[in-house]
C-alpha positions in Angstrom: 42.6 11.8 29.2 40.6 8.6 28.8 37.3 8.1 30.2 35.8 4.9 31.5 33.9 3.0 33.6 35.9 2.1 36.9 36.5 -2.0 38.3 36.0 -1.4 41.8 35.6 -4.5 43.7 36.5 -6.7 40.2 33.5 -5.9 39.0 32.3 -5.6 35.3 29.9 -4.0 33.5 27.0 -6.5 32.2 26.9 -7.4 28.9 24.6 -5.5 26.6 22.4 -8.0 24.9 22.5 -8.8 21.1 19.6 -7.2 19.6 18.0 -8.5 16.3 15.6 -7.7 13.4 12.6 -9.5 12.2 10.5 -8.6 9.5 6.7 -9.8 9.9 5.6 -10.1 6.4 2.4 -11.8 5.0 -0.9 -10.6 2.8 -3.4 -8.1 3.2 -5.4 -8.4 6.7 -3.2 -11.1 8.0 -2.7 -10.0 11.1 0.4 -8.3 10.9 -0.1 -5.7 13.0 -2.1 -7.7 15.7 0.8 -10.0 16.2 3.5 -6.9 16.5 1.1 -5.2 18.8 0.4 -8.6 21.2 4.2 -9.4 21.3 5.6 -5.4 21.6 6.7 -4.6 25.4 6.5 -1.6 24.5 3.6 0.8 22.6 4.0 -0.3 19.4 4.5 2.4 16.1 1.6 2.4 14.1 1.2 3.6 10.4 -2.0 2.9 9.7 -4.9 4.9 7.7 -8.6 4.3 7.2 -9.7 2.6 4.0 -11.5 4.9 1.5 -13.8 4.0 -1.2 -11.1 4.4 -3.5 -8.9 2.0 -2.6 -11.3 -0.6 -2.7 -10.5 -1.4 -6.2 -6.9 -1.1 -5.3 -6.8 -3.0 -2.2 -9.0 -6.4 -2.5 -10.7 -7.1 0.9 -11.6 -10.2 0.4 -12.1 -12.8 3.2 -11.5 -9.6 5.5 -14.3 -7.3 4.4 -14.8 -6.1 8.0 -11.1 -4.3 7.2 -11.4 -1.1 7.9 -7.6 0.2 8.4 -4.1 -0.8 6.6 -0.6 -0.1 6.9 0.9 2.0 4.7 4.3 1.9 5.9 5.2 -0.1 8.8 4.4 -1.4 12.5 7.7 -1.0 14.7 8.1 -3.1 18.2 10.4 -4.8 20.6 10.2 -7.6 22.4 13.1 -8.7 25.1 13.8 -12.8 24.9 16.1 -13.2 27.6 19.0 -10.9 29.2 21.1 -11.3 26.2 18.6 -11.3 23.3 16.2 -8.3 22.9 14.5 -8.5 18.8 13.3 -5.7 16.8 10.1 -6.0 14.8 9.1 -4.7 11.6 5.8 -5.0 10.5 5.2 -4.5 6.3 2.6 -3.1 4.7 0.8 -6.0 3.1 -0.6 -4.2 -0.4 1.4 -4.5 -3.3 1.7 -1.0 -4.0 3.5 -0.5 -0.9 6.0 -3.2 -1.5 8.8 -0.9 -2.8 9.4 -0.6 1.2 9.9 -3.9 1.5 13.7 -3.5 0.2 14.3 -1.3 3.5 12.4 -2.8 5.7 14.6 -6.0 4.8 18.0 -4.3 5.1 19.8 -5.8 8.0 17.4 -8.1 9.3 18.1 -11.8 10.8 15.2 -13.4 9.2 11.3 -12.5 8.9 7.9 -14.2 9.9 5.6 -14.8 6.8 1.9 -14.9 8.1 -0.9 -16.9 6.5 -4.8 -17.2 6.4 -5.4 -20.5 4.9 -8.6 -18.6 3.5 -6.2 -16.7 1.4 -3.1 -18.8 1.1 -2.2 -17.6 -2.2 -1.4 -14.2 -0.6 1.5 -15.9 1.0 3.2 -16.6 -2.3 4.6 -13.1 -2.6 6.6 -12.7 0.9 7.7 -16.4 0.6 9.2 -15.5 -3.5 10.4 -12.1 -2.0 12.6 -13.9 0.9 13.6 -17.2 -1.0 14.9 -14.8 -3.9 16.7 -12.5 -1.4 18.3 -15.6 0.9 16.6 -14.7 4.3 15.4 -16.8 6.7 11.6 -17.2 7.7 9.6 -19.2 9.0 5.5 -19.1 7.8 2.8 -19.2 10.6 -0.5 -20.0 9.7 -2.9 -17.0 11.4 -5.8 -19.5 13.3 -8.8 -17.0 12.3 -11.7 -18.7 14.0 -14.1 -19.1 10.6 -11.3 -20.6 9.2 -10.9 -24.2 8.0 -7.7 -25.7 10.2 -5.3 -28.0 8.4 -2.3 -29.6 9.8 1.4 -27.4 9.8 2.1 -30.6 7.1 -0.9 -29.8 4.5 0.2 -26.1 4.7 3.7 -27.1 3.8 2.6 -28.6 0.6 0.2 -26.1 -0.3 3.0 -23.7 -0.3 5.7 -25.8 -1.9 7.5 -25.1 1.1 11.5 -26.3 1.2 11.1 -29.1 4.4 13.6 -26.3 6.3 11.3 -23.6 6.3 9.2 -23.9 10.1 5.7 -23.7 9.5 4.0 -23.1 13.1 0.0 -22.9 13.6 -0.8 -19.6 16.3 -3.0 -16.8 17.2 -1.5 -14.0 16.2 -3.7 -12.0 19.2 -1.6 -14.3 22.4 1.5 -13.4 23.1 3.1 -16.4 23.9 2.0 -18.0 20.7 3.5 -14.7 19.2 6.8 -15.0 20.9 7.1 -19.1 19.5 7.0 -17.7 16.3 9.4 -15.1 16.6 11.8 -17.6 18.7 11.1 -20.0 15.4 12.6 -17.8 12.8 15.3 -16.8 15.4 16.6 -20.7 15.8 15.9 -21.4 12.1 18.0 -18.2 11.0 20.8 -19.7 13.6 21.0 -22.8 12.3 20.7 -21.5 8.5 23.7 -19.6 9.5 26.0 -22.6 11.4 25.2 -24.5 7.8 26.4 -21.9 5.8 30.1 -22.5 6.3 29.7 -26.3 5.5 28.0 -25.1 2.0 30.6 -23.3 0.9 
């Protein structure tokens, strides 16, 4: 016997929407797991753990020495788009002793989000090696802390030897909407990586 949904009255069923996965990736005290929790429609899965005395030599706070907390594994959320698009996040852990996660975090997803604090901009170098190496998709967006120095998306660009491609987006990773433009970024820059592809083959 073969079960199924009935058509009465020509009906059909609606469409389940696509769902994706983004990786938000970036340095230490970024703001990772601010802009998973401002975007997440739903409570978003936390791993974090107080900072001891001894990881301080491990773990170097500065430019966010009012730190108290990391994660040491991930930050899950979900955010629905539209009716047909709903994305996954995955938040990393941004210490380098945590990066052999990184590898499975990555698997599968569609394309990440590198953050940045211009303060610290060479702890952007990392994530944006990690995803050039591995082929995926980001797009960087420079965290607008409000003691730091603002510099155009352009300047940013440079200062990262950024391919022209990539999207580099200022926000405040604490709004949501400013959230979802980034993660609506890396999903259009991951599309159009991918209608390319074909042509450089």
């Amino acid at each position: 016997m073969v079960f199924g949904r009935s058509k009465r009255g020509g009906r059909t069923a609606p469409a389940e929407p696509v769902t994706l996965k983004i990786l938000v990736a970036g340095g230490f005290g970024v703001g990772k797991t601010t802009l998973v929790g401002a975007v997440s429609e739903i409570k978003p899965l936390r791993t974090e753990e107080l900072l001891t005395e001894a990881s301080r030599p491990v773990d170097s706070t500065r430019g966010v020495e009012a730190k108290s907390t990391t994660t040491v594994a991930m930050d899950f959320g979900r955010i629905t788009i539209n009716d047909a698009l709903v994305l996954y996040l995955f938040g990393t852990p941004g210490q380098d002793r945590f990066w052999f996660l990184w590898d499975e975090l990555a698997t599968g997803a569609l394309g990440a989000v590198v953050l940045a604090d211009t303060r610290r901009l060479d702890n952007s170098f990392a994530a944006i090696d990690y995803f050039e190496r591995r082929g995926i998709p980001f797009t960087v967006a420079v965290n607008c802390f409000e003691d730091a120095e603002q510099y155009p998306a352009e300047t940013v660009r440079e200062a990262l030897d950024l391919d022209g491609a990539v999207p580099v987006l200022l926000c405040d990773a604490r709004q949501r909407e400013s959230a979802r433009d980034v993660l609506i970024s890396v999903v259009e820059h991951a599309m159009r990586n991918a209608a390319r592809a074909p042509a450089d083959m």
